[in-house]
Structure formats: structure tokens, C-alpha cells
SEFI-716795 format. One record per atom (N, C-alpha, C, O, CB): residue in three letters; x negated, y negated, z negated. Coordinates in steps of 0.2 Angstrom, whole numbers, padded with zeros to 4 digits, always signed. Each point is the difference from the previous one (the first is absolute). Glycine has a CB too. Layout:
N
ALAXYZ
...
END
This chain:
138
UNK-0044+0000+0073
UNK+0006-0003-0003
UNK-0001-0002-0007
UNK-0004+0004-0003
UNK+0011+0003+0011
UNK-0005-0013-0012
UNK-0001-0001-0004
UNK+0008-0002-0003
UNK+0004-0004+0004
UNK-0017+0002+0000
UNK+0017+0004-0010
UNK+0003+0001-0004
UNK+0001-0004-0009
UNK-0003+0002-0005
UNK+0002+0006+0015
UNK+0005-0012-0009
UNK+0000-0002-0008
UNK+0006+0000-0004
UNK+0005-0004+0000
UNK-0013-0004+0003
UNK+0009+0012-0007
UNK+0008+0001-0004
UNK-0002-0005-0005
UNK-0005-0001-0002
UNK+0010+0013+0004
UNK+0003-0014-0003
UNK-0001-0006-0007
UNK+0007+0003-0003
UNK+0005+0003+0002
UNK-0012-0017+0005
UNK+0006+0012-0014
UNK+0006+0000-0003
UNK-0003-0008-0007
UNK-0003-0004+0002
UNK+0006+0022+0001
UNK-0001-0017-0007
UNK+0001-0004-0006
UNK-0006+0000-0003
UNK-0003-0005+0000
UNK+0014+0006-0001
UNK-0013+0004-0002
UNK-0006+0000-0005
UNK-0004+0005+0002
UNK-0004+0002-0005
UNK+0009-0006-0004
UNK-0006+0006+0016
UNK-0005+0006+0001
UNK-0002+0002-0006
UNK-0005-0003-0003
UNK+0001+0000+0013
UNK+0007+0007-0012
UNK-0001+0005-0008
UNK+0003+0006+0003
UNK-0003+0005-0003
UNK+0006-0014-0008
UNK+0002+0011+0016
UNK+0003+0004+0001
UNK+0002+0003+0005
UNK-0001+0006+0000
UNK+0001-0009-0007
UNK+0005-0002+0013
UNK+0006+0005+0005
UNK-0008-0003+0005
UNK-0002+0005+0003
UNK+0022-0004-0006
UNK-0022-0004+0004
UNK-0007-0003+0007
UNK-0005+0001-0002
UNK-0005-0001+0004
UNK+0008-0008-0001
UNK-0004+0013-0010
UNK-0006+0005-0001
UNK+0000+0006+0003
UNK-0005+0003+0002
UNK+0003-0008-0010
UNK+0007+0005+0006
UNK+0004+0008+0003
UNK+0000+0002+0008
UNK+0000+0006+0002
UNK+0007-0008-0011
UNK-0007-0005+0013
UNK+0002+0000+0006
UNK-0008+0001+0003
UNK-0002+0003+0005
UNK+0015-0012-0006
UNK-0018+0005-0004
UNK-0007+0001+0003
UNK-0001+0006-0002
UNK-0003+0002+0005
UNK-0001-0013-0004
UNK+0004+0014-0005
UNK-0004+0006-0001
UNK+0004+0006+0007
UNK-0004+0004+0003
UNK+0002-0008-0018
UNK+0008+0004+0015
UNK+0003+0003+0005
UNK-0003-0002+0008
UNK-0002+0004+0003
UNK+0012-0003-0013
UNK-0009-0009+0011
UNK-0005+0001+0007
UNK-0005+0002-0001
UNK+0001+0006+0001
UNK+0002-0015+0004
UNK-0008+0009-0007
UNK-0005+0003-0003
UNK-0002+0005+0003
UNK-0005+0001+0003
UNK+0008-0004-0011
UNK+0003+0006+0005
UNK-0001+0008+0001
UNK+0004+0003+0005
UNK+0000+0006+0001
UNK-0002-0006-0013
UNK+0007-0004+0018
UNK+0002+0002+0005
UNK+0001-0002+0005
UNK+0003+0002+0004
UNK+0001+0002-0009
UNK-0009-0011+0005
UNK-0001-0004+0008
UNK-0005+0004+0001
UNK-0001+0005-0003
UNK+0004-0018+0003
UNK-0006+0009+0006
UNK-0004+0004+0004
UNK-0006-0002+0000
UNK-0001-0006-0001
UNK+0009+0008+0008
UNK-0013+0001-0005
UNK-0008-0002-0003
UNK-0002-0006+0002
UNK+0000+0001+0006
UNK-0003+0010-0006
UNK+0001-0016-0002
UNK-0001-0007+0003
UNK+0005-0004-0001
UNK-0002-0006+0000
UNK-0003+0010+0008
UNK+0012-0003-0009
UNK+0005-0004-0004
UNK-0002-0005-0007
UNK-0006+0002-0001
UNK+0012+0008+0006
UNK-0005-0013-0008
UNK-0001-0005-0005
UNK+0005+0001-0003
UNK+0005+0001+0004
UNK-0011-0010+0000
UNK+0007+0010-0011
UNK+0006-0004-0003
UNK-0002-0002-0007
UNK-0004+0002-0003
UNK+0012+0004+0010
UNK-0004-0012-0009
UNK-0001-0004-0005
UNK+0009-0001-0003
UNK+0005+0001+0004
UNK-0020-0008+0000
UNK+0015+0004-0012
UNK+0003-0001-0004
UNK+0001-0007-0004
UNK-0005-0002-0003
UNK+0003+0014+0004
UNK+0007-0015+0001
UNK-0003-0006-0005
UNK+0007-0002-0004
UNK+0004+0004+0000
UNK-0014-0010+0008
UNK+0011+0001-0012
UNK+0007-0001-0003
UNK+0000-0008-0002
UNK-0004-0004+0001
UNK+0005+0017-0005
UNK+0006-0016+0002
UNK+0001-0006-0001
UNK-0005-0002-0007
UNK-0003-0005+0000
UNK+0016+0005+0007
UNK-0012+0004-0011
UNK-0003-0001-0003
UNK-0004+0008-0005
UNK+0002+0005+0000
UNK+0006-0017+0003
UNK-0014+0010-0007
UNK-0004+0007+0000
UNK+0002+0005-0008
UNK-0002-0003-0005
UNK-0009-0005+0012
UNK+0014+0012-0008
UNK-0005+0004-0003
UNK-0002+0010-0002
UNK+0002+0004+0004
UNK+0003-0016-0008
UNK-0007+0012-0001
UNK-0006+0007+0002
UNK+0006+0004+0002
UNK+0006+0000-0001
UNK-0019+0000-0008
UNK+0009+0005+0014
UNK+0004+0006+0002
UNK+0003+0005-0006
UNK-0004+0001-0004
UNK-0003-0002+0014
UNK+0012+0003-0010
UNK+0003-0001-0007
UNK-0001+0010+0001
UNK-0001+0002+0006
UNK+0012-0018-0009
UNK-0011+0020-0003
UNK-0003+0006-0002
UNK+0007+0003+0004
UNK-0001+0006+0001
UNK-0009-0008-0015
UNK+0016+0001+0015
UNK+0006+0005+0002
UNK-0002-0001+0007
UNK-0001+0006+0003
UNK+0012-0007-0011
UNK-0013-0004+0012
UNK-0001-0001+0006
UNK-0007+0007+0002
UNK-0001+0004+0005
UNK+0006-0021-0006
UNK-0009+0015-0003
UNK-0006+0005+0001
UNK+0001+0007+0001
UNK-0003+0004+0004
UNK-0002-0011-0012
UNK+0012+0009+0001
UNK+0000+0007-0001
UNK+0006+0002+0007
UNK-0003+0004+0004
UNK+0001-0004-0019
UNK+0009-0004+0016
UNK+0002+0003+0004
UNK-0004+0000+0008
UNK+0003+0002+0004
UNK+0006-0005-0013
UNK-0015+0000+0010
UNK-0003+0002+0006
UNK-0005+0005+0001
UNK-0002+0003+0005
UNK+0004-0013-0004
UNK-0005+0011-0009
UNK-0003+0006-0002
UNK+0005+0007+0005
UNK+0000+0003+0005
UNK-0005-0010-0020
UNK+0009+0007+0010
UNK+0006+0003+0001
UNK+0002+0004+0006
UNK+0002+0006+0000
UNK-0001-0015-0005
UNK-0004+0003+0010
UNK+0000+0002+0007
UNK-0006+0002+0004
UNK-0001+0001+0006
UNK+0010-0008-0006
UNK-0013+0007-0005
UNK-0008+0001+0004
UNK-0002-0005+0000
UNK-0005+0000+0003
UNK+0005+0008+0002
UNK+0003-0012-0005
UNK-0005-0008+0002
UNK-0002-0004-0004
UNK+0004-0002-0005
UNK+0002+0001+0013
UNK-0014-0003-0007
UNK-0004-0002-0005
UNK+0000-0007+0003
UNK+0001-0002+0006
UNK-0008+0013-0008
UNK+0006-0015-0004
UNK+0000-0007+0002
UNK-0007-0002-0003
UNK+0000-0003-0005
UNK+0014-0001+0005
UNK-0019+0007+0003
UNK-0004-0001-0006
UNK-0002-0007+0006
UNK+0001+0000+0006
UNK-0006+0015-0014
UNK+0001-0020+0005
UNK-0004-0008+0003
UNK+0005-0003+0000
UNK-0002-0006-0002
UNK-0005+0008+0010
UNK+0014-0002-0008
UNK+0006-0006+0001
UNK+0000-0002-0007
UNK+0000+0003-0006
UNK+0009+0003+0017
UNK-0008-0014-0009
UNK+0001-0005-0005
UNK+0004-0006+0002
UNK+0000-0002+0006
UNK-0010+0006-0011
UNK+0015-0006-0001
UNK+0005-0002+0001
UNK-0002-0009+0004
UNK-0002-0004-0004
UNK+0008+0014-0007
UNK-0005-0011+0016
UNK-0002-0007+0003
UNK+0007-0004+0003
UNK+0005+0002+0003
UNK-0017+0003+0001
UNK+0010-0012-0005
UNK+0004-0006+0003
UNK+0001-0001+0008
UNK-0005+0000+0003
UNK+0000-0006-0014
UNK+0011+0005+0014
UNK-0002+0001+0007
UNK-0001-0006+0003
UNK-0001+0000+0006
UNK+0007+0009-0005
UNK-0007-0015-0005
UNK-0005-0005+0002
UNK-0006-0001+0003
UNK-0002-0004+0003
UNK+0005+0003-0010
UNK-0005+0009+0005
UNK-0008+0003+0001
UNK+0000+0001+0006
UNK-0006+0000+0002
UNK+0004+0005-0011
UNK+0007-0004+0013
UNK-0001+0002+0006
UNK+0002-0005+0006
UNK+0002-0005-0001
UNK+0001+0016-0004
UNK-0005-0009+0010
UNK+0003-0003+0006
UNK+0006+0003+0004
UNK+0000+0003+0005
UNK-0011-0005-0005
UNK+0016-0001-0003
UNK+0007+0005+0004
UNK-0001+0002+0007
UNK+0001+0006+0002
UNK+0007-0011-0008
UNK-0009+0001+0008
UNK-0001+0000+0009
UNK-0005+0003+0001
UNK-0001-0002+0006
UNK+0006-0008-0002
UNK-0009+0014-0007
UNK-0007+0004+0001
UNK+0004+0006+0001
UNK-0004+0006+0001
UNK-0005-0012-0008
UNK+0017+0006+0006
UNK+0001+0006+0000
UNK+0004+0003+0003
UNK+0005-0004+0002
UNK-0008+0003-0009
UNK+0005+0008+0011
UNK+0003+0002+0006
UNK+0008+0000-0003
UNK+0004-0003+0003
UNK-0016+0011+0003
UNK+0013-0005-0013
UNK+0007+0001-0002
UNK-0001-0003-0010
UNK-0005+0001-0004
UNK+0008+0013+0015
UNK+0002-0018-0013
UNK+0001-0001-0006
UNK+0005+0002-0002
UNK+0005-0002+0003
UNK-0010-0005-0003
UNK+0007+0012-0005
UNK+0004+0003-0002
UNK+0003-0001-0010
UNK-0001+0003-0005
UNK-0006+0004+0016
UNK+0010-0010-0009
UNK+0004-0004-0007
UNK+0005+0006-0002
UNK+0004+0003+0004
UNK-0004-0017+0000
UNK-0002+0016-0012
UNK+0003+0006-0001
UNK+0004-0002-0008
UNK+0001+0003-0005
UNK-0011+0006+0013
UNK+0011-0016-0007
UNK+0005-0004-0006
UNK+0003-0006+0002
UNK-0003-0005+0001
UNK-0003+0010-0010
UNK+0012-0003+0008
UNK+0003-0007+0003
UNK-0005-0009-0002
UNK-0001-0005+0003
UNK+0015+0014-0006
UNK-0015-0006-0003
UNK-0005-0009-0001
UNK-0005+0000+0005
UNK+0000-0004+0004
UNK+0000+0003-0016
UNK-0003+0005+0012
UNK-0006+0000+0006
UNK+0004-0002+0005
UNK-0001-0006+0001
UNK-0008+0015-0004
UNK+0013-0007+0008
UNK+0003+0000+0004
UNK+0001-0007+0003
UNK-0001-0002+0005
UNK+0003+0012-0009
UNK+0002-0013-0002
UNK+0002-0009-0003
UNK-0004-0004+0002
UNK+0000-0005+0003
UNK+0005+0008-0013
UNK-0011+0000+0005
UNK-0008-0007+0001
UNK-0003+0003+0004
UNK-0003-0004-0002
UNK-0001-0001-0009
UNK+0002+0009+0016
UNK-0005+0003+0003
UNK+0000-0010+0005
UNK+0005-0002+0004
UNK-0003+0022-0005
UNK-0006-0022+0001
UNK-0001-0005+0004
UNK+0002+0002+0009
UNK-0002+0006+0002
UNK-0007-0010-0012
UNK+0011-0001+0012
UNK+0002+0004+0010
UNK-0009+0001+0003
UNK-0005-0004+0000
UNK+0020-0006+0004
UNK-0014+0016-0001
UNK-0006+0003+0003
UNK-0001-0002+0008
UNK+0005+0000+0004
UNK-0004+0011-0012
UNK-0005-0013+0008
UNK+0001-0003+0010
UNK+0004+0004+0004
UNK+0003-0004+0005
UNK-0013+0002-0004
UNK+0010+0007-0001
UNK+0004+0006+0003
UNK+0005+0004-0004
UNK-0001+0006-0001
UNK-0008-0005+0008
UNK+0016-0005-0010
UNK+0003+0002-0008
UNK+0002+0006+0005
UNK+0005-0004-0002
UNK+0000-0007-0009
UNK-0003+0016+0015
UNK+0000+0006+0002
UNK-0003+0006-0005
UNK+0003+0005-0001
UNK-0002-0011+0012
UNK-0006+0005-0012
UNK-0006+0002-0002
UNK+0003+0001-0006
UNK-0004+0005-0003
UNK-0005-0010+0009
UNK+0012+0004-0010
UNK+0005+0000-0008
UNK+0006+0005-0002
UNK+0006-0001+0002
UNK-0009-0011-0002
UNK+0000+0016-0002
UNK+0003+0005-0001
UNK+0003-0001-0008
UNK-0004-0001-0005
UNK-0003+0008+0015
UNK+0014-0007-0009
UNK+0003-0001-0009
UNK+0004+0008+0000
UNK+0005+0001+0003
UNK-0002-0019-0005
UNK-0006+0020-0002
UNK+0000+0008-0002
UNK+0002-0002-0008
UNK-0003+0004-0004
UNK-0009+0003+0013
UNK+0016-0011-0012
UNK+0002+0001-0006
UNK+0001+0006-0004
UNK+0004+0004+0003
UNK+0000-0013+0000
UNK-0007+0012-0010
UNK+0003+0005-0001
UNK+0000-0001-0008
UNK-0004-0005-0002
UNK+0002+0012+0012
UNK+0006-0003-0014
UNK+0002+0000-0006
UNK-0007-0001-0005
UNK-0004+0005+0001
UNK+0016+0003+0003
UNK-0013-0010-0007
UNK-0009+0000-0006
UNK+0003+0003-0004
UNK+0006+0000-0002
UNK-0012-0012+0002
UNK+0003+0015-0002
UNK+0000+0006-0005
UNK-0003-0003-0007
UNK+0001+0003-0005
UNK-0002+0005+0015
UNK-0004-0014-0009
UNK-0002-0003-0004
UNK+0005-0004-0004
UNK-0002-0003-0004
UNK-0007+0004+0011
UNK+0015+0000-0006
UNK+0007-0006-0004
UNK+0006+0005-0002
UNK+0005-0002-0002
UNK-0008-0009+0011
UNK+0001+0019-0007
UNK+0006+0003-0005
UNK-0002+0003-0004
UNK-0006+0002+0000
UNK+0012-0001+0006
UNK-0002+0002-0012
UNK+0000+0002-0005
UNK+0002+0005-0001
UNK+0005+0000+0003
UNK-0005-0008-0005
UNK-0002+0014-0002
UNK+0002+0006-0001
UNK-0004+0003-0004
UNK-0004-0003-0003
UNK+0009+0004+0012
UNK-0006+0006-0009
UNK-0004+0003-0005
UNK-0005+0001+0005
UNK+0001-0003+0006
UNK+0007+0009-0016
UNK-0014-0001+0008
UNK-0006+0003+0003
UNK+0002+0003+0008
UNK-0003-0002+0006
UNK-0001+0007-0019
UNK+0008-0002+0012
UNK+0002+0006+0004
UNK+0004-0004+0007
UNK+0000+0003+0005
UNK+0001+0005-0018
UNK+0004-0015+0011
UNK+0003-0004+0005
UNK-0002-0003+0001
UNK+0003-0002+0005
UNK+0002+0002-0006
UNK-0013-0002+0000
UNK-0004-0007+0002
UNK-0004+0005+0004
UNK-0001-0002+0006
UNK+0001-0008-0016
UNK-0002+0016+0007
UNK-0005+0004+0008
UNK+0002+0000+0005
UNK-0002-0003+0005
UNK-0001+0011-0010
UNK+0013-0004+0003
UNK+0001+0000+0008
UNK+0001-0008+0004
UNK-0001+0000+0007
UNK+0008+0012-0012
UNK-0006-0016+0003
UNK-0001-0009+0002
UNK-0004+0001+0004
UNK+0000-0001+0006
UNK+0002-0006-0016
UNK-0007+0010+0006
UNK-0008-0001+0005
UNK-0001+0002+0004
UNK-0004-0002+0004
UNK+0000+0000-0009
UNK+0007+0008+0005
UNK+0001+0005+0003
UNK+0003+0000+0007
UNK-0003+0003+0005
UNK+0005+0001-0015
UNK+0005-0010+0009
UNK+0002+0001+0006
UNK-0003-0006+0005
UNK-0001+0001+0006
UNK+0011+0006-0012
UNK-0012-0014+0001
UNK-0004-0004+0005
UNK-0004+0002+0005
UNK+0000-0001+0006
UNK+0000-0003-0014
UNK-0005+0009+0002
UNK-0007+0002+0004
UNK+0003+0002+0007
UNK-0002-0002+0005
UNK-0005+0008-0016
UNK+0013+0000+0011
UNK+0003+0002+0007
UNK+0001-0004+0005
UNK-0002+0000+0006
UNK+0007+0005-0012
UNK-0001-0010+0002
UNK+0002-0005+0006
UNK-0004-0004+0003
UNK+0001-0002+0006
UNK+0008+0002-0012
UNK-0013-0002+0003
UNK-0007-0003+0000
UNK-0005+0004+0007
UNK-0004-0002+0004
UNK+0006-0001-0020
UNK-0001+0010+0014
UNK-0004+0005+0004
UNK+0004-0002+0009
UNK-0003-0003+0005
UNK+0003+0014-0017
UNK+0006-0010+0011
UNK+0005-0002+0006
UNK-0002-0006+0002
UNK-0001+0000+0006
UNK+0011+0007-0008
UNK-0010-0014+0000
UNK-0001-0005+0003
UNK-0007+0000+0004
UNK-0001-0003+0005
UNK+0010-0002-0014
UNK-0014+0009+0005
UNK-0007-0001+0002
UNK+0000+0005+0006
UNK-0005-0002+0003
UNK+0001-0002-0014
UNK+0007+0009+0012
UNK+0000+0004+0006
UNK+0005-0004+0004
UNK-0001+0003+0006
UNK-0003+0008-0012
UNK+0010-0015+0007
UNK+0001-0004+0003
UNK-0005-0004+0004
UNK-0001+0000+0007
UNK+0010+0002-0015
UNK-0013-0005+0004
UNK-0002-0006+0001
UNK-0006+0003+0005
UNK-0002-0004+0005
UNK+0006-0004-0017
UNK-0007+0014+0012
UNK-0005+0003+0003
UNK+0002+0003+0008
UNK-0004+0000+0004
UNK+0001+0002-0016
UNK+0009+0000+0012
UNK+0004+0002+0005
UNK+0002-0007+0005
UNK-0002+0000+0006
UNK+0007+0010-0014
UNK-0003-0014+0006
UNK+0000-0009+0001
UNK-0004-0001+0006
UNK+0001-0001+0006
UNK-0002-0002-0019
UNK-0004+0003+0007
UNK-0006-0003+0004
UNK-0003+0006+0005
UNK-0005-0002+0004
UNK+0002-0007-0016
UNK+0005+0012+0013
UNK-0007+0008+0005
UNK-0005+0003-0002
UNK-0005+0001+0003
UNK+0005-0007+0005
UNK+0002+0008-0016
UNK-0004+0004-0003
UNK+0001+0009-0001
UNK-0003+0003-0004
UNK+0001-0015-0001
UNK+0009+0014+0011
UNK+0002+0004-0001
UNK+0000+0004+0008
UNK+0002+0006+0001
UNK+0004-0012-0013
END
């Protein structure tokens, strides 16, 4: 099975999503991350996955240009923009729009923006074990 989550700027909630397949599909599974548009994986996204034990070490932030949609078993749009532009996939079944809140766009002190990330990372966790259950990885 091959898997691609997209959000806006793979900086964050579809880095999140790859590091999490990653680390709970099943051996032989693929997953990748791309976004509408790019930038670097930003240092809260890092810590709150730390956080959780989970290492994003190799992931870097890419254009989903780069890919071949239809190379892929499930696309998973986890911001309403992506969702919007994601171009129609041969089989739009295959498109999963998982919108969730960015964490990347609120404001608060230290302490409110962890939990932000905090709770993405979560939700982010659930969609990816969704998406594994889905497909017959469970």
C-alpha cells in the first residue's frame, strides 16, 4: 500500500501524518507527504513528535507536483486547501479529506502552542490508524 497525506506547506500536520505511518503501517507499506506549497519542517512540529517518541529524522518538506497521485492507493488531505486544489485522481474515492485545525496559525504563549501540537500530533495519530484499518493493515 502506498499513502500520501497533503496539507498546505508540509511544514507540519502531513509531516506528522508521515512520520506516524511510518511508524504504524505495516512492513512494506510506503508513505509520503507533500503540500500545496513548501516549507522547512518547522522546530514545534519536531518537538511535539519527539514528544511522542517519534523521529522524523530523513523527511523534508516537498511539492505534491512531485508525485504521481494515481501512483497511490489512498490520498489523504489534512487541510481544507489541499482538499480544494488537490487535482481529481482517476479513482477520486481514493481522497480522503481529514481536515484538521493547523496549529501552525494560532497564537498563544509556549505552553498553548505545545498543547496545539499536541493535540494535532493526536489527531493526526487517529487519522493514520484509520487510514491503515482502511485499507487491511489491521
Amino acid at each position: 500500500m502506498k499513502v500520501l497525506f497533503m496539507c498546505t506547506a508540509n511544514s507540519c500536520r502531513s509531516q506528522m501524518a508521515e512520520a506516524w505511518a511510518r511508524r504504524l503501517f505495516p512492513a512494506g507499506w510506503e508513505a509520503a507527504s507533500a503540500g500545496l506549497v513548501t516549507y522547512p519542517i518547522t522546530d514545534r512540529t519536531l518537538a511535539a513528535m519527539a514528544e511522542a517518541g517519534v523521529t522524523m529524522d530523513g523527511q523534508f518538506s516537498k511539492p505534491f507536483d512531485g508525485f504521481d497521485l494515481d501512483d497511490f492507493d489512498l490520498v489523504v488531505t489534512l487541510s481544507r486547501e489541499s482538499g480544494r486544489f488537490l487535482p481529481r485522481l482517476a479513482r477520486p474515492e481514493r481522497h480522503w479529506r481529514r481536515p484538521i485545525v493547523d496549529p501552525m496559525g494560532l497564537q498563544g504563549d509556549d505552553e498553548e502552542l505545545r498543547a496545539a501540537f499536541g493535540r494535532a500530533r493526536d489527531e493526526i495519530r487517529g487519522i493514520v490508524l484509520e487510514a491503515r484499518t482502511a485499507l487491511g493493515g489491521d
